[in-house]
Structure formats: structure tokens, C-alpha cells
C-alpha positions in Angstrom: 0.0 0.0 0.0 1.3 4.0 -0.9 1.8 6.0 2.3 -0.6 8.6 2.6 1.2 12.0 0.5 1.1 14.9 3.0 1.0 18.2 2.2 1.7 20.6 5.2 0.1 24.2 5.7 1.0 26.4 8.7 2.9 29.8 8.3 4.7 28.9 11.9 8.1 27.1 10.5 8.9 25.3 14.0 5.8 23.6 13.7 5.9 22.6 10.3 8.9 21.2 10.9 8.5 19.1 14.0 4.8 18.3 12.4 7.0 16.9 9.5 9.4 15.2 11.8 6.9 13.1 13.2 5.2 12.5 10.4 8.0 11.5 8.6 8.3 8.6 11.5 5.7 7.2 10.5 6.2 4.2 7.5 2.7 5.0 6.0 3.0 8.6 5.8 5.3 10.9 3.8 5.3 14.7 3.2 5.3 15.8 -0.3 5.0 19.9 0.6 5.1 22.5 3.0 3.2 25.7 2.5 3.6 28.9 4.5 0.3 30.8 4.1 -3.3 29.3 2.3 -2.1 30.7 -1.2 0.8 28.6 -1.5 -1.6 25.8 -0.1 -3.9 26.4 -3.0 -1.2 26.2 -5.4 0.8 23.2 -4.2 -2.5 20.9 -3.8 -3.3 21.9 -7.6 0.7 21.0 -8.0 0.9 17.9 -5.6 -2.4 16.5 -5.5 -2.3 15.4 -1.8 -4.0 12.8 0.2 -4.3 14.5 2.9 -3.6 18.2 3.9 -3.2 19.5 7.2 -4.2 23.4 7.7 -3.6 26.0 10.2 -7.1 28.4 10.4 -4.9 31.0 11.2 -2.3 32.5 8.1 -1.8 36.0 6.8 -3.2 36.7 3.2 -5.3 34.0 2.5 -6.5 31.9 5.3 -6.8 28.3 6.3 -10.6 28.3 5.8 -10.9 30.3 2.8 -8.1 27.9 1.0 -9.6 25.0 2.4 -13.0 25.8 0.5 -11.0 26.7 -3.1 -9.2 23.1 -2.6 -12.2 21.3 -1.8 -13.7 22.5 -5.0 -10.9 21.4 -7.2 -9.7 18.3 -5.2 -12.6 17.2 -3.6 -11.0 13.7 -2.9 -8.5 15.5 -0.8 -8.8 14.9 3.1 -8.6 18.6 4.8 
């Protein structure tokens, strides 16, 4: 079975990384991208096509909820 492809959203970078870091313990997960802000979310799940994304609320520019809702209607497959 593929690990689950993980795409990473937060605009914190010490918790992306240590988010990463665990997940990357784990042998059915993996991290394909890291995003700082919901923009650069939008445009690496478009890019990546994720399994699963995991999204901070909080970001400058575009938020978690607003990018969550532009995803969801391009990759509605994709767990948010």
C-alpha cells in the first residue's frame, strides 16, 4: 500500500517542521510539501495533489478556511 502523500500548511516554520518530523516517523505517511500561508496551499495541492492536507485556520493573506474551501472545490478527494 502507498503511504498517505502529506501536504503541510501552517505559516509557523517550527511547527511545520516538527509536524514533519513526526510525520515523517511514521512508515505509511510521507510529506510531499510544505506551505507557509493558504495561497501557497492552494497552489501546491493543484501541483501535488495530496491525500491529505493539514491546515492551520490562522495564516496571513489568504486563510486556512478560505483555502480550504478553493481546494475542496478542485480536489474534492483530498482529506482537509
Amino acid at each position: 500500500m502507498a503511504p498517505t502523500r502529506v501536504l503541510l500548511a501552517d505559516d509557523h516554520i517550527l511547527f511545520r517542521e516538527g509536524l514533519s518530523g513526526i510525520i515523517a516517523s511514521q512508515p505509511d505517511m510521507q510529506v510531499i510539501g510544505e506551505a507557509d500561508d493558504g495561497l501557497e496551499a492552494i497552489v501546491k495541492a493543484q501541483q501535488l495533489k495530496p491525500d491529505l492536507i493539514l491546515m492551520d485556520i490562522q495564516m496571513p493573506g489568504c486563510d486556512g478556511l478560505e483555502a480550504t474551501r478553493t481546494i475542496k472545490k478542485e480536489l474534492p478527494e483530498t482529506i482537509i
